[in-house]
N, C-alpha and C positions, 0 to 999 in steps of 0.2 A: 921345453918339450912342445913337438908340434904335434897338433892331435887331431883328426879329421871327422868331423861329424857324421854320420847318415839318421835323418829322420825320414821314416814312411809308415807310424804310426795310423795314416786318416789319410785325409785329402790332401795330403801338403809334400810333394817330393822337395826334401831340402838338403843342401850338402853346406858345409864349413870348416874351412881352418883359423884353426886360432894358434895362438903359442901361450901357452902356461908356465908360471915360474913363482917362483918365492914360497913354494907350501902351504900347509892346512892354515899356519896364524895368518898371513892374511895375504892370499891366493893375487894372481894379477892376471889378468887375460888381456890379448893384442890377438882383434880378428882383422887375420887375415884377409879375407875373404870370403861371401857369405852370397849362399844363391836360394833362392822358394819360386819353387813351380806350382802356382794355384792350380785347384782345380774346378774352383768354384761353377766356371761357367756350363762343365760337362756335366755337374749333379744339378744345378739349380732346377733343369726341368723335371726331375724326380723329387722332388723336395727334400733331399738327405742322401748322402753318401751311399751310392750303390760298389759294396767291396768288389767286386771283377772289375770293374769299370775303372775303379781306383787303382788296382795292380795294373791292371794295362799301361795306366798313363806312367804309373811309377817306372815299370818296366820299360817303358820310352824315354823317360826325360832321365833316367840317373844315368845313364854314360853319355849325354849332352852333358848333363852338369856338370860333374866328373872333370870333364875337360877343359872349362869354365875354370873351378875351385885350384883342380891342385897342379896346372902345369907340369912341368918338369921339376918337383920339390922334393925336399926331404921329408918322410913324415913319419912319427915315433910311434904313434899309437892310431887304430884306426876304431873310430866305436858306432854302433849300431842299434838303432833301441829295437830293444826284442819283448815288449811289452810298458803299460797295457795298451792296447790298441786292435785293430780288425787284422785276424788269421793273414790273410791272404797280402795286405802290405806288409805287415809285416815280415812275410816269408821273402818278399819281393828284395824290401832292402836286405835283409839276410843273407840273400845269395849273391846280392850284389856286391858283398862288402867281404863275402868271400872269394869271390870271384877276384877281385883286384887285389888281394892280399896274399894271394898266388904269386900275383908280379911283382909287388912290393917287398915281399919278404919281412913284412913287421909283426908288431903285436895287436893283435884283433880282439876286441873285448865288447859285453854286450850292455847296453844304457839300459836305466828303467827312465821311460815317458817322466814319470810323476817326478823323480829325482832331477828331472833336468828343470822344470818348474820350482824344484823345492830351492834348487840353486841358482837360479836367475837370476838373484838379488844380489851377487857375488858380482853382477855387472857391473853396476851401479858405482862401484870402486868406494863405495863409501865405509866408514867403523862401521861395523855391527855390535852394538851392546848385549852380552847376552845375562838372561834369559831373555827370548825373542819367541813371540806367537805367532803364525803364521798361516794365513789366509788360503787354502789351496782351491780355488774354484774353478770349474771347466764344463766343460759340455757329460764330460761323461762322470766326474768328482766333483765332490764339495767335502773339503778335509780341513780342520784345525788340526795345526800340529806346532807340540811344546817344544824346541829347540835349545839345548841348554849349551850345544857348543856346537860349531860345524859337523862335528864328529858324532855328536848324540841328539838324537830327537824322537819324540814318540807324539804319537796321534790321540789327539783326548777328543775326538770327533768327528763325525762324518755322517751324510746324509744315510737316512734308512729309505730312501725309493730314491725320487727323481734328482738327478744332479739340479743345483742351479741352470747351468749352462741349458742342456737339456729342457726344462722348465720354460727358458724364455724361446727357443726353438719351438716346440708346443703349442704356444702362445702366439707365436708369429704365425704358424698355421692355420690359427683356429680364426685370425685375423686377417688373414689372405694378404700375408707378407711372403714378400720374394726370402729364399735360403741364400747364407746364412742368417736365421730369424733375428739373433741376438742386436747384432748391429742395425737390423730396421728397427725394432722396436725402440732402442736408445735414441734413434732419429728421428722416429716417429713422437719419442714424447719429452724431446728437449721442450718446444714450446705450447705445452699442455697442462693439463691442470693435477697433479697428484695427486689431491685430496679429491678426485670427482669422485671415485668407489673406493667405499671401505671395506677392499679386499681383507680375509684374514692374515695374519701373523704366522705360522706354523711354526705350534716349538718352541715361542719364545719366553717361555716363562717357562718352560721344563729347565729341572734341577742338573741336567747335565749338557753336552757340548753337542749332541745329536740336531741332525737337521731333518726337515721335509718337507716337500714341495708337490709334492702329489694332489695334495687336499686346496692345493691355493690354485692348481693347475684346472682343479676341478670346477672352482669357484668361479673361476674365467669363465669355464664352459658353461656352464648353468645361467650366471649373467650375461653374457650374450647372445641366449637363445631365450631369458624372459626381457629381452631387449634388443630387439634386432635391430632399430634406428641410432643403438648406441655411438657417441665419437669415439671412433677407432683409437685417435689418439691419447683423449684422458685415460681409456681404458690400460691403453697399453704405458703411460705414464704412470698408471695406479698401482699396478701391476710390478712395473719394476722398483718401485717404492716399497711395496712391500718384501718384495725380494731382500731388497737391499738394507730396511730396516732390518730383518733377521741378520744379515750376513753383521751390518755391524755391529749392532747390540751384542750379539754372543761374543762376535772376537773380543769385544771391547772389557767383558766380564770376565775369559779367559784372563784378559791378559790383568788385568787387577786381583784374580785369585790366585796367578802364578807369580807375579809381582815381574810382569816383565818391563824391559827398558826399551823394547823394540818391537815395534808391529812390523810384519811383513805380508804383503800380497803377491800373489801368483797364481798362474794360470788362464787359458783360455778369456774366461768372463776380467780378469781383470785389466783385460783393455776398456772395460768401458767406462767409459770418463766419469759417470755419475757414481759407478759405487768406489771409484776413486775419490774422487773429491770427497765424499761422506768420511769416508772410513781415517783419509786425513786431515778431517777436520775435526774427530773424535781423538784421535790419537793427539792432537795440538792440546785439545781439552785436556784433558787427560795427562799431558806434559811427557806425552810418550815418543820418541821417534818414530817418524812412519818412510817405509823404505819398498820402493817397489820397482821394477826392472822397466825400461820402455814398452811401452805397449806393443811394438813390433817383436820383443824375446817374450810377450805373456801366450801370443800365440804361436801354434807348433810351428817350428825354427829348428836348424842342426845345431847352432852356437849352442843352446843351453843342453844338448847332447853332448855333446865335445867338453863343455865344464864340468859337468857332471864326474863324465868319467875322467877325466882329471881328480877329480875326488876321492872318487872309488878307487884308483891308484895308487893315490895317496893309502887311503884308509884302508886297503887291502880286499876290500867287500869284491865280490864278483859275480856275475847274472850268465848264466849259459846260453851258448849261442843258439839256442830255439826259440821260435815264436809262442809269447807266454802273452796270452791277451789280456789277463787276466792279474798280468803281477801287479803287486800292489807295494805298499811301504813295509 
């Protein structure tokens, strides 16, 4: 099956074909071809994604890319994420994805953002053991979720205010880092010191899988205004230490109270090399597999759109074709 991506969730105009085969036991994907139109340099002087600005550019670059991805091809399924993500992109690729399925005469189905993260890992080509615990962190999520077969999963988890992702953007501002925050502060405090500030924990000793990042967000803000000579760099190394102990610690507990045999990470924040490294060097402890998609599919990309709804296919599940910014798992 050849299945054609549209992502325009955020700031990221992206299109992909892939071809999908062998089914739910263990799925195979060959991309085709795969295109991302950043937007980074349009938003960077606002500090954060301004949505019209964003529809514009989407509104620009999907029929260039369009033309890029699918040539003159066959293609079976066309999918389109119609949440969670900002109104106005997402109506963009919406109508863009109906617009060309006018010409094409195929079947047009709507992706969920989060599911095309939850399935990234599918990339990898690797077994998956399950039961599998799995990491979902991003700019706008921070989700653990119990997976007991590709087909079943449920969320024992999720932030009560600020995403991680979110968290380290904040953070980068409060620091007078260029957007996107997350990836300076990673930069900023590879050769810094971690232990300079003992930021708090949030969470980590609560009895359940909930997160928070508000109260550590805040802690930033407060030590840097009884410290204005502070180094920029320890702080924001202390900082993502803290982050990042929560992030593993919990997974880590999840996954020994559900007895799983597979950590998985996803999403946005899990490009960053540090809470990678961590989180698979616990899982080594631990004697657990740790399994995570390239860091080019953790950030928004059409391929893990196109998988996704490969799945959903498969499993029958189906998302209407409205902009739902809001959908969730």
């Amino acid at each position: 099956m050849r299945i054609l991506g549209i992502e325009t969730s955020c700031d990221e105009t992206a299109l992909a074909l892939i071809e999908a085969k062998s089914g739910l036991k263990k799925p195979v994907f060959k991309i085709l071809k795969e295109v991302v139109a950043s937007q980074i340099e349009i938003h960077r002087p606002w500090g954060g994604v301004v949505p019209h600005l964003a529809r514009r550019e989407h509104e620009k670059n999907l029929p260039i890319i369009f033309r890029q991805v699918s040539n003159p091809t066959h293609i079976d399924l066309i999918a389109v994420t119609v949440g969670p993500g900002l109104d106005p992109c997402l109506w963009s690729g919406i109508e863009f994805a109906k617009e060309i399925n006018k010409k094409l005469k195929t079947k047009l189905v709507g992706a969920n953002h989060l599911e095309g993260h939850i399935y990234s890992f599918l990339l990898t080509q690797k077994e998956i053991n399950f039961p599998a615990v799995q990491l979902v962190v991003s700019g706008g999520h921070t989700i653990l979720v119990l997976m007991k077969s590709i087909r079943e999963r449920k969320k024992i988890g999720e932030t009560r205010d600020d995403a991680a992702g979110e968290s380290f953007d904040k953070v980068a501002r409060m620091l007078k880092l260029l957007y996107p925050g997350g990836p300076e502060i990673e930069k900023l405090a590879q050769k810094a010191n971690a232990k300079a500030v003992g930021f708090p924990r949030p969470m980590l000793n609560s009895k359940n899988y909930d997160f928070s990042f508000s109260g550590l967000k805040t802690a930033v803000l407060y030590y840097l205004k009884e410290n204005e000579t502070a180094e920029k760099a320890d702080v924001a190394a202390s900082f993502q230490k803290a982050v990042v102990d929560v992030l593993v610690q919990k997974t880590m507990r999840a996954s020994k109270e559900f007895g799983a045999k597979t950590i998985i990470l996803s999403g946005g924040v899990a490009a960053n090399k540090f809470l990678r490294r961590e989180l698979a060097a616990a899982s080594r402890k631990q004697k657990i597999k740790f399994i995570s998609a390239l860091p080019k599919y953790q950030t928004d990309n059409a391929v893990i759109i196109a998988v996704s709804a490969y799945i959903n296919f498969l499993t029958g599940r189906k998302y209407k074709l409205t902009s739902q910014p809001d959908l969730g798992l």
